[in-house]
N, C-alpha and C positions, 0 to 999 in steps of 0.2 A: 867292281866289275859287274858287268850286263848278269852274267851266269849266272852271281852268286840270286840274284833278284830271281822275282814273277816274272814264268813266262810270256805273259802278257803285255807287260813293258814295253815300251816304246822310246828309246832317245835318239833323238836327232838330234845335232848339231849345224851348227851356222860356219861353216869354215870355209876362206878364202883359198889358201893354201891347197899347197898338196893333201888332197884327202887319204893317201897311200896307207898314214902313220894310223889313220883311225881305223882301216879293215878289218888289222888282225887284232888290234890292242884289246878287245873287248871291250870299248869306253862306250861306242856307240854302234846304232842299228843301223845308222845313214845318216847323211847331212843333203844341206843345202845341196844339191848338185848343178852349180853356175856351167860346168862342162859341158854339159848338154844345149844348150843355148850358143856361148862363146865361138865354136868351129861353125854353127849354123848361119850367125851373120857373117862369117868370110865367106861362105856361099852365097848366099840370098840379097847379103846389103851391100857387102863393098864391091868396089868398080875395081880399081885401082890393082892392076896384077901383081906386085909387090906383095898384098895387103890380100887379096881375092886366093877363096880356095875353088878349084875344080871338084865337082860332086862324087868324082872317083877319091882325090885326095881326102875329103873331108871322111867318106864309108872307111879307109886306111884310117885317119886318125882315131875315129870312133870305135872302132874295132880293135886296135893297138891300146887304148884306155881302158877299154872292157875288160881285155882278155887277161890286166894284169888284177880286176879287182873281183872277189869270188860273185858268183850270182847273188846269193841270199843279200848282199850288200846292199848290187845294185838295185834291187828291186825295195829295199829298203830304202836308197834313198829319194827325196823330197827335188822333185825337178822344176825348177823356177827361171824364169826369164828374168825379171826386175822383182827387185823388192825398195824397201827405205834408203837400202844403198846404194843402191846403181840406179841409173835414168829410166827412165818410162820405156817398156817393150814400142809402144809405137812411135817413140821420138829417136830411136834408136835405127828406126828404120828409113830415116830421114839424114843420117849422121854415120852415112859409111867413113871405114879407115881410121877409127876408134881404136883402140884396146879397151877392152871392157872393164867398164867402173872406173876408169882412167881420164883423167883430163875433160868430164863432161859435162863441165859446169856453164853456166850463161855467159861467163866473160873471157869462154875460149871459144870464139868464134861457134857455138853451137850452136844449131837454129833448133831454136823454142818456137815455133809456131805450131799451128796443129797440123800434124803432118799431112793430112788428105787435102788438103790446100795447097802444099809445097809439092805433090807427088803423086801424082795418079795409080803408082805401085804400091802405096805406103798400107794399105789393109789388106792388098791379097799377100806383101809380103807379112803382115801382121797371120795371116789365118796361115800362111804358110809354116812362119817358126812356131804357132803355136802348135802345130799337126805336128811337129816336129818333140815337142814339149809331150806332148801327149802319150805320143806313141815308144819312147823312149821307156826304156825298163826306167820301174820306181814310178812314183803317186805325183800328177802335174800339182803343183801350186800354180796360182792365180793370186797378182797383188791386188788388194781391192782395187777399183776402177780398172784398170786393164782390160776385163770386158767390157763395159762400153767404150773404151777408146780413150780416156784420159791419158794424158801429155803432160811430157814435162822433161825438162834435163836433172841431171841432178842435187841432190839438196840448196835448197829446200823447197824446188819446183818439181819433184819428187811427189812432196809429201802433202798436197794440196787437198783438200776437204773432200768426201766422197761427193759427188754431181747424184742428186735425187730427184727423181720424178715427180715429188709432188712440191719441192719448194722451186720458186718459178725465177726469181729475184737472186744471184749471186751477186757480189761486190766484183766491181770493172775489175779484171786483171791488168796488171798495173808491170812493169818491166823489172822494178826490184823489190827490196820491201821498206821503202821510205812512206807507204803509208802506213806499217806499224809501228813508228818512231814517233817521239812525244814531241 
């Protein structure tokens, strides 16, 4: 248990799931918090009124998730948009009417292009969920590349090499990975 340890400690955890069971258990301080993101694109990304939250509806769900988990929680936990698991924050905003980390791979009809080509809304929704990420109780995470804008759907267009400013020369991006096969 958290208790028995140094005050100082810190565990987080990476959990998809209901995070409910780890509030009280004493296992951890905070996890991944995917919730903070997930209601944001039914505001921001999707069209589709099914699918689309109203910014009164989404302040309700947010408020209703809060109010069931204690503060010291939330502000422990780790608020992220994309990571190795799920698709790129900015391909994501190209790719309304998703479930999140669900179905968002290259050969379900996703578009893997770079989204500021496909969308003229694709960065200010990008600076949007991030203001969003931010300002959320708990400490933002940032997937590398995510700030500059790197794209991708996911695995293993995910998890593509960090883009650096002083190497000038990348290899063509190519559609799948038949060029690392022998």
């Amino acid at each position: 248990k958290i208790s028995a340890l140094k005050k100082d400690f810190y565990f987080g955890g990476e959990v998809f799931v209901d995070t409910n069971q780890y509030v009280s258990s004493d296992l951890l301080n905070g996890v991944l918090n995917y919730k903070v993101i997930q209601p944001a694109i039914k505001v921001i990304v999707n069209k589709d009124a099914r699918n689309k939250l109203k910014f009164l509806e989404y302040k309700d769900e947010i408020v209703k998730k809060n109010i069931q988990i204690p503060e010291y929680f939330l502000y422990g936990n780790i608020n992220t948009a994309g990571t190795q698991d799920t698709d790129r924050l900015f391909s994501m905003t190209i790719n309304p009417e998703r479930e999140f980390d669900r179905g968002n791979k290259y050969f379900d009809n996703y578009k893997n292009i770079r989204p500021d080509i496909y969308s003229n809304d694709a960065v200010n929704n990008v600076k949007i969920l991030t203001a969003i990420q931010f300002l959320s109780k708990g400490t933002p995470e940032i997937y590398y590349g995510d700030e500059i804008g790197m794209w991708g759907c996911d695995d293993p267009f995910n998890r593509k090499p960090m883009i650096w400013d002083d190497i000038k020369d990348y290899a063509k991006e190519t559609d799948g990975l038949a060029k690392y096969k022998d």
